[in-house]
Every structure is written in C-alpha cells, then in structure tokens.
C-alpha positions, 0 to 999 in steps of 0.5 A: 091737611096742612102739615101743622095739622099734620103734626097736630094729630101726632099728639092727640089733638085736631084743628082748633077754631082759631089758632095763633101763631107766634114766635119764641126767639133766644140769643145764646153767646159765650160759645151756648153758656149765656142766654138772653131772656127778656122780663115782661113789663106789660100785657099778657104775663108780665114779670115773667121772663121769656125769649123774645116773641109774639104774634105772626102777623098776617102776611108774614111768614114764621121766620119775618114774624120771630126777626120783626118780634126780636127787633121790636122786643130787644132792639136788635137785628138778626137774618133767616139764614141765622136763626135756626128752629129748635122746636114746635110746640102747641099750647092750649087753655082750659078757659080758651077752650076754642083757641091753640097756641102754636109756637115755632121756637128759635135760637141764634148767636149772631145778630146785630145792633145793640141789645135795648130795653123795649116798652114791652120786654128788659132783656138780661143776660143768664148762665144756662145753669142759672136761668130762672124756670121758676119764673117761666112758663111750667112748659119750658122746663120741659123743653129747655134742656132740649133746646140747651143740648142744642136738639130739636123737639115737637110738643103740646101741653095744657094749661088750666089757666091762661093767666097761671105759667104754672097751671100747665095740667099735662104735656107730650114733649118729644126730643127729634132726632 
C-alpha cells in the first residue's frame, strides 16, 4: 500500500480509479498578514479565487508540479527548500464518482520574479481577515484558519457537484500535530 493510500483509509475511503494529483500554492508577505489568490479566468471554476495550482504532470514530483504551476499561473519562481506542505487533502465528486482528487497544498514567502497576470489566473493581494471564502471552494473555509495559524492539516471532503464550489456535501478535516 502507497502511503497516499495509506493515509486515504485514515478517513474512510479506499483507492479510486483514477486519482489526480494536483498542487495548491499561497504566497504569504507582510510578515503571514497578506495572501496572494489568483481570480480564475478560464476553464474549470472560473471566477472563483484560488492559490496557484494544478495538475502533476507525469514525471514530475508534487513539489516541481506546485514550482512549474506557481511559475505558469502568476509568473513568478519559487525553490523546494522554500515551499513548505501545509496540508493534504482528497477531494471527490458525486457526478465523478470513479475519480479522487488529491491536493498537497503549500505555502511560501520567498520567491522570486515579478507577480504577473497569466491567460489562466489575475492574482491579487488580500489581508488574512478579508480573503474572499465566499468566492472560494466551501473546503477552504475548513482548512484556511489551519493554514493561517501556520499548522498543518490532513483532510477529505465531498462534493456533490463538481461544477458547484459550494456543493461540498461532508468533510473530515484534521489539524497536525
């Protein structure tokens, strides 16, 4: 048994089908006070707001999959030894119900290059006590606060739909020690 697997059967669920791994990457400056999210501007949830992410590509390892996404997404570069995991968590859908989402979420404060607008993502710059949850994934109001306490955290959650943020029909959220 892998050890995603592993981890997988600590919140009730086995292996899926076809699992996709993604990333999920926040820039944090002003001493962890101010938060980059990126407004989607096409494809799969557009408008909604988001860190900077996607798919792992074959070959790649989680962390070159979240330092190829940050580049591609708001143009900017950041190392392995300075993005830090702040959680793993599993997504799945009602209507998708042979795929599993699993996303290995990270946090930096240094990078380099200039933060740019990609084809995909306008990145913006929110205080902690005002990022928009409203116009986020229902998950990330769960696991947010986590992440913003500077903890770590393992998760799954269910959606009913996975054209509705929203739809998010239970959760398991757990804070690390």
């Amino acid at each position: 048994m892998s050890s995603a697997d592993g981890l997988r059967s600590l919140f009730g669920r086995g292996p899926f089908p076809r699992v996709k791994v993604l990333t999920n990457v926040f820039l944090f400056r002003s001493e962890g006070r101010e938060v980059l999210l990126g407004k989607k501007l096409r494809g799969w949830m557009e408008g909604i707001h988001n860190g900077f992410g996607g798919k792992v590509e074959q070959g790649e390892s989680v962390v070159e999959g979240a330092i190829r996404e940050l580049r591609e997404e708001c143009c900017v570069q950041a190392s392995a030894e300075n993005l830090h995991k702040v959680g793993v968590f599993w997504q799945t859908f009602d209507d998708k119900p042979d795929e599993e989402l699993e996303v290995h979420v990270f946090r930096t404060d240094t990078w380099s290059g200039e933060i740019g607008e990609s084809d995909e993502m306008r990145p913006g710059w929110f205080k902690v006590e005002d990022i928009p949850l409203h116009n986020m994934w229902a998950d990330d109001r769960i696991w947010h606060p986590i992440m913003l306490k500077g903890g770590t955290f393992l998760g799954r959650c269910h959606f009913s739909s996975s054209k509705d943020f929203n739809s998010m029909v239970w959760h398991n959220f757990e804070a690390q020690a």
